[in-house]
N, C-alpha and C positions, 0 to 999 in steps of 0.2 A: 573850411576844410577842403582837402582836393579830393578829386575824382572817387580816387582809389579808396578813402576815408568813407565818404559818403556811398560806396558801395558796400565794402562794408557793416556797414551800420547795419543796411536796411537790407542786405540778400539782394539787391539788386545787380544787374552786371553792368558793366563802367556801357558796354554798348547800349542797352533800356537807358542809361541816364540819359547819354548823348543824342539817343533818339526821342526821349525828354525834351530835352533841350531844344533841339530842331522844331517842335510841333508846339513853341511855347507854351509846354505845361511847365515848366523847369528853367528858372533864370541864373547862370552862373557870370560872376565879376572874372576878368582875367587879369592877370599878374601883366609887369612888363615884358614876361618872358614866356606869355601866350599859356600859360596854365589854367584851366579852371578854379576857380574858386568858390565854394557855396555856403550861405550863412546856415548856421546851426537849424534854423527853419527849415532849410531843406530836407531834414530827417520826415518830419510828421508831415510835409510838403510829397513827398516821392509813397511814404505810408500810402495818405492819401489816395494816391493816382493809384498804386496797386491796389487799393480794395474797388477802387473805379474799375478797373478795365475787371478785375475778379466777377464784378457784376455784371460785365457782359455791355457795357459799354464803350464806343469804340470814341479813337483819340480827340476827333475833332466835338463829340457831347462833353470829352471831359473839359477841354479846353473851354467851354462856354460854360461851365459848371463851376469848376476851380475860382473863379475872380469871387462866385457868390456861399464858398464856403472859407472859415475863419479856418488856416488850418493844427493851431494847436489840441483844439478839442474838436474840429468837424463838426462843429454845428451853422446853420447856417447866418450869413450876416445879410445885412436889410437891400443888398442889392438885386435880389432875382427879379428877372423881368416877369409879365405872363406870357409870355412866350417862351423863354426858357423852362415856367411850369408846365406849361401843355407839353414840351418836346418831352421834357422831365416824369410826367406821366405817362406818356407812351410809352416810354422804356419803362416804366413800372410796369403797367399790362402786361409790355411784350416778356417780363422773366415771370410775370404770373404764371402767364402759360406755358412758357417753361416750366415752369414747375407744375404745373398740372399735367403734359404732359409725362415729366418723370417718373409722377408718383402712377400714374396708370402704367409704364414700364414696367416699373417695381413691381405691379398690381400682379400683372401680366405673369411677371420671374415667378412671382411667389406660387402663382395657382400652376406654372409647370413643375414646379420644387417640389410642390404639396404632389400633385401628379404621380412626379416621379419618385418617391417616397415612398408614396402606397401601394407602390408595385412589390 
């Protein structure tokens, strides 16, 4: 499928592909007439990366990531290194506390809500 197809699908913009593409998360075959082309894979291939970087992952963890997930169903396959799981775990931590932060934000909203309410 070209470019255009493959954005498409996924809500992605043909620019995220291309920049895809550049930072080899995203492999496209070209035509003889210099067109992208990307197999049907690329759908749940580009899925993928956007729930990656959604998780606050930046391009070069996905890129070391991507080789050791299968990407029809996103489960993992038997190539992670330990060293990909220790970096892989840091970045779990580090959205823990994201989210722990958050939710004492919310904490925070909710007791001036309640505050300001009871005025």
């Amino acid at each position: 499928m070209r470019i255009g197809e493959l954005a498409r699908r996924t809500g992605v913009s043909e620019r995220s592909l291309r920049y895809y593409e550049k930072q080899g998360l995203l492999v496209a075959e070209r035509t003889p007439g210099g067109h992208r082309e990307y197999p049907e894979g690329a759908v749940d291939r580009v899925v993928r990366i956007q729930e990656l970087f959604a998780a606050g992952l930046c391009s070069s963890k996905i890129a070391q990531l991507l080789p050791c997930m299968r990407d029809a169903d996103g489960r993992p396959s038997a190539i992670a290194t330990p060293r990909l799981v220790a970096d892989l775990s840091a970045e779990r931590e580090r959205i823990d506390r994201m989210i722990a932060d958050l939710v004492r934000s919310r904490d925070t909203l909710d007791e001036v809500i309640d505050t300001a309410r009871g005025r």
